[in-house]
C-alpha positions in Angstrom: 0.0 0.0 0.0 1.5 3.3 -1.1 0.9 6.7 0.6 -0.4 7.3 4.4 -3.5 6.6 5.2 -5.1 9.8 6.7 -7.6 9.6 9.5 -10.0 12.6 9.3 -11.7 14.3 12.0 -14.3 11.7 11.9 -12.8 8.3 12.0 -10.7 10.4 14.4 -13.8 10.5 16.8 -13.9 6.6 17.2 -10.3 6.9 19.0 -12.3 8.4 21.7 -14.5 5.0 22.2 -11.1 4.3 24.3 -11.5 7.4 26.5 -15.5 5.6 26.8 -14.2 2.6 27.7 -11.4 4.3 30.4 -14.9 6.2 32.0 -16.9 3.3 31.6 -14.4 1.0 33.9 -13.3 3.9 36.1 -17.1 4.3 37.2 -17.5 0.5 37.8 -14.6 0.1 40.3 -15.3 3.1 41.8 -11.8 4.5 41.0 -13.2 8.6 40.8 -10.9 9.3 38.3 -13.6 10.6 35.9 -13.4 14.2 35.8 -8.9 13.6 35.8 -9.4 11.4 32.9 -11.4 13.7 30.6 -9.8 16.9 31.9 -6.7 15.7 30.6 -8.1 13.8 27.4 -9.4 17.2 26.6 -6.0 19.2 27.2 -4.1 16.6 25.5 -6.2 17.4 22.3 -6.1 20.9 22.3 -2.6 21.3 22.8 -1.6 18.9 20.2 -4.1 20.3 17.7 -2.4 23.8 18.4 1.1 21.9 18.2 0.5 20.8 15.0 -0.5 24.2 13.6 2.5 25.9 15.5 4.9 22.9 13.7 3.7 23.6 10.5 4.3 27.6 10.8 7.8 26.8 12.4 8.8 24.1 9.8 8.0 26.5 6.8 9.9 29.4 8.2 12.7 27.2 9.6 14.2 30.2 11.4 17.5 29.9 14.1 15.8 32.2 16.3 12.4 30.4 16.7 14.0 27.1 16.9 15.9 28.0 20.2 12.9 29.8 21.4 10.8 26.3 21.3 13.5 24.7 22.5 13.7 26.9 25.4 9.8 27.2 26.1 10.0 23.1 25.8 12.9 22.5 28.8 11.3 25.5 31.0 7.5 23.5 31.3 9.8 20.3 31.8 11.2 22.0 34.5 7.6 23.7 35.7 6.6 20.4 35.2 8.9 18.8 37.4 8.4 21.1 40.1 4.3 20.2 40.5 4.7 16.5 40.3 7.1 16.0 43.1 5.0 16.9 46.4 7.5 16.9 48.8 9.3 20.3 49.7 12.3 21.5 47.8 14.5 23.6 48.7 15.8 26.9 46.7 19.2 25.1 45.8 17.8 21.7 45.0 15.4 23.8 42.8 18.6 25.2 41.6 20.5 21.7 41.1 16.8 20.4 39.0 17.2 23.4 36.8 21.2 22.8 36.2 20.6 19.1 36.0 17.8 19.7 32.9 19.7 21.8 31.0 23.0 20.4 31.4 21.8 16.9 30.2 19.1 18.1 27.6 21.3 21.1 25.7 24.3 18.5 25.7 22.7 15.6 24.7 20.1 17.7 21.7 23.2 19.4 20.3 25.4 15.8 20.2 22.8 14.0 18.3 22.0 16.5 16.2 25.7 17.3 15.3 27.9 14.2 15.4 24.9 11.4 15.2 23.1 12.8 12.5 25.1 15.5 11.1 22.3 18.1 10.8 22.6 20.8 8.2 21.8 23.4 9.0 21.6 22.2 12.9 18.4 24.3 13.7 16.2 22.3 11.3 12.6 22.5 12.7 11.8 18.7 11.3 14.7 17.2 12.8 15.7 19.7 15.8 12.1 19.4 17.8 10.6 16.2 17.8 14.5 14.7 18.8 14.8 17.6 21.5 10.9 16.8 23.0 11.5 13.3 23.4 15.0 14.3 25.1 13.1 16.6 26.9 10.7 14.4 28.1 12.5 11.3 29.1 14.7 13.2 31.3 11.9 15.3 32.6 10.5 11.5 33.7 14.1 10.0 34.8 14.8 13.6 37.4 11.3 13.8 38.5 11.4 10.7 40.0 15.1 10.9 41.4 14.4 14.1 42.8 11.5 12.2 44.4 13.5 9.6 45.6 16.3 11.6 46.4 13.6 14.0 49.1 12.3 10.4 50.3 15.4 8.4 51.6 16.7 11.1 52.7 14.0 11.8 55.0 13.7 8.3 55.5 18.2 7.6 56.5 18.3 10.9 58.2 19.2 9.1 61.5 21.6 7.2 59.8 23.6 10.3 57.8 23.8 12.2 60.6 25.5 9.1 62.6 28.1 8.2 59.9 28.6 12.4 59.9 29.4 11.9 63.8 31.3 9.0 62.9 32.9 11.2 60.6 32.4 10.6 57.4 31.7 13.5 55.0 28.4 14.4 53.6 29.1 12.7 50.4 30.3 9.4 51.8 27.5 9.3 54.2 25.0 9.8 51.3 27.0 7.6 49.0 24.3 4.8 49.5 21.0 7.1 49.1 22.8 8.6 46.0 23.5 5.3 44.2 19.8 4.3 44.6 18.2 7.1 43.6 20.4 7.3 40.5 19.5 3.1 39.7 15.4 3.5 40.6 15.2 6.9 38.3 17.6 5.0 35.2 15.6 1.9 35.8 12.4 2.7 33.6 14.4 4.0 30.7 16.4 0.9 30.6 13.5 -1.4 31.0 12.1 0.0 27.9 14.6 -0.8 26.0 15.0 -4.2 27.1 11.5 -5.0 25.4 11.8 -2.9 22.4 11.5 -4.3 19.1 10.1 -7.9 20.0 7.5 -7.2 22.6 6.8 -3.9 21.4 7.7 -1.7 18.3 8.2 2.1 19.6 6.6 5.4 19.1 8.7 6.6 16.9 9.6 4.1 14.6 6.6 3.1 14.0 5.6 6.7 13.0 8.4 6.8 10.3 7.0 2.8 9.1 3.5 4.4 8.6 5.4 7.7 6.9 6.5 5.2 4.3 10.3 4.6 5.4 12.1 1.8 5.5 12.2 -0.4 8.5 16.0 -0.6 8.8 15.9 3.0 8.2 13.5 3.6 11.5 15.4 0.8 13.1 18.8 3.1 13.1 16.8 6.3 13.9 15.1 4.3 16.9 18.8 2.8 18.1 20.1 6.2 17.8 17.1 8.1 19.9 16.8 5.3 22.8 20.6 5.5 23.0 20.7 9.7 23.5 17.3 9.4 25.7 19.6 7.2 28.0 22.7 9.3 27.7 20.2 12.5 28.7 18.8 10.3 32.0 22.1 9.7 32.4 23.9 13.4 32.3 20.3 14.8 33.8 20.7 12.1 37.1 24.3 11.8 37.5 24.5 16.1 38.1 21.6 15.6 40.2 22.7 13.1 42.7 26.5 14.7 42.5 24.7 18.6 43.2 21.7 17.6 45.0 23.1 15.8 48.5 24.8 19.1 49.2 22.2 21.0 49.3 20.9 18.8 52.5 23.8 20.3 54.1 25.1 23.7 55.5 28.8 25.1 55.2 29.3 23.3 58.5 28.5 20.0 56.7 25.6 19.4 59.5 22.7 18.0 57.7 20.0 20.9 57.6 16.1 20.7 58.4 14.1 19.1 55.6 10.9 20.9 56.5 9.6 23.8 54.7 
């Protein structure tokens, strides 16, 4: 079969028997998730619909200026973003050490692929330069959301046991060395599970995107490889400046660990 096969707005609207479905299951176990579930359904539309009529403005004008300025708009909601879905309190400088952490892992990791994996030309190309920087983005939004997470809860949960290998004296980063290494293996281990099961249990996202577009399978196959190895090179950079920058900011100049309360 030649060509994509288009949707249309109408067959479109059958997609959303799933979202029936969702409701219709939520409301029999009693889950209460109704209003969540289409609340988000409905802001998932919209802002993809606007996306795509931004993407098409942006890829015809395929300007340096507007590329950077997406780019930025996209790693400061991550950031927003991050900031809402962990509860617990954060402080002003592990606030600081998220924002480092995101851009430090998402600027160097966009700008390698694009430049050395890909060879990009010119490097700011809309197609190429947003869709690889949002899924970037996103996966390391994911992986430092929950290390930040984790990092807040064993913390709180070893705090006895820091401050008695401090009196011991060990430094702050030895006696975090433990809480450190798990946070940085929980937050790594989703990205790495996917990858275990891609290609036989499952055919990703984005491969099968270009397959429908009409490109070759081995084609995908190296664009896929290439994307699931920067994503875990981003998690990587992101989670490694976070654990190595965020233990010290449990601590004062004294190297006493400080309250965790707001």
């Amino acid at each position: 079969m030649d060509g994509i096969i288009e949707i249309g707005p109408l067959r479109l609207l059958f997609a959303y028997g799933f979202l029936l479905l969702v409701l219709f299951f939520t409301r029999k176990q009693g889950i209460g998730k109704e209003k969540e579930i289409i609340i988000s359904t409905i802001r998932m539309t919209l802002q993809l619909i606007i996306m795509g009529y931004i993407l098409v403005y942006i890829f015809d004008q395929s300007n340096v200026l507007v590329t950077i300025l997406i780019f930025v708009v996209m790693v400061t909601f991550a950031i927003r973003n991050i900031f809402s879905r962990v509860k617990t309190f954060m402080n002003k400088r592990l606030r600081r050490v998220v924002v480092i952490s995101m851009l430090t892992g998402t600027v160097v990791t966009t700008f390698y692929f694009l430049l050395l994996v890909i060879n990009l030309d010119p490097w700011y190309e809309p197609r190429y330069f947003i869709p690889i920087a949002g899924m970037v983005i996103g996966n390391s939004m994911t992986g430092i959301a929950l290390g930040t997470e984790r990092l807040l809860g064993e913390m709180k949960s070893r705090k006895q046991l820091v401050e008695g290998a401090l009196m011991l004296g060990a430094t702050p980063r030895d006696a975090t060395m433990g809480i450190t290494r798990d946070v940085f293996t929980s937050a790594i281990m989703p990205t790495i599970n996917s990858m275990v099961g891609m290609g036989i249990i499952f055919l990703p996202g984005m491969m099968t995107g270009q397959i429908l577009a009409g490109i070759s399978p081995l084609v995908a196959i190296e664009y896929q490889i290439a994307i699931m190895l920067g994503i875990l090179g981003a998690v990587s950079i992101t989670l490694f400046m976070l654990t190595r920058l965020g233990y010290q900011t449990f601590f004062n100049k004294w190297s006493q660990l400080e309250d965790m309360e707001e």
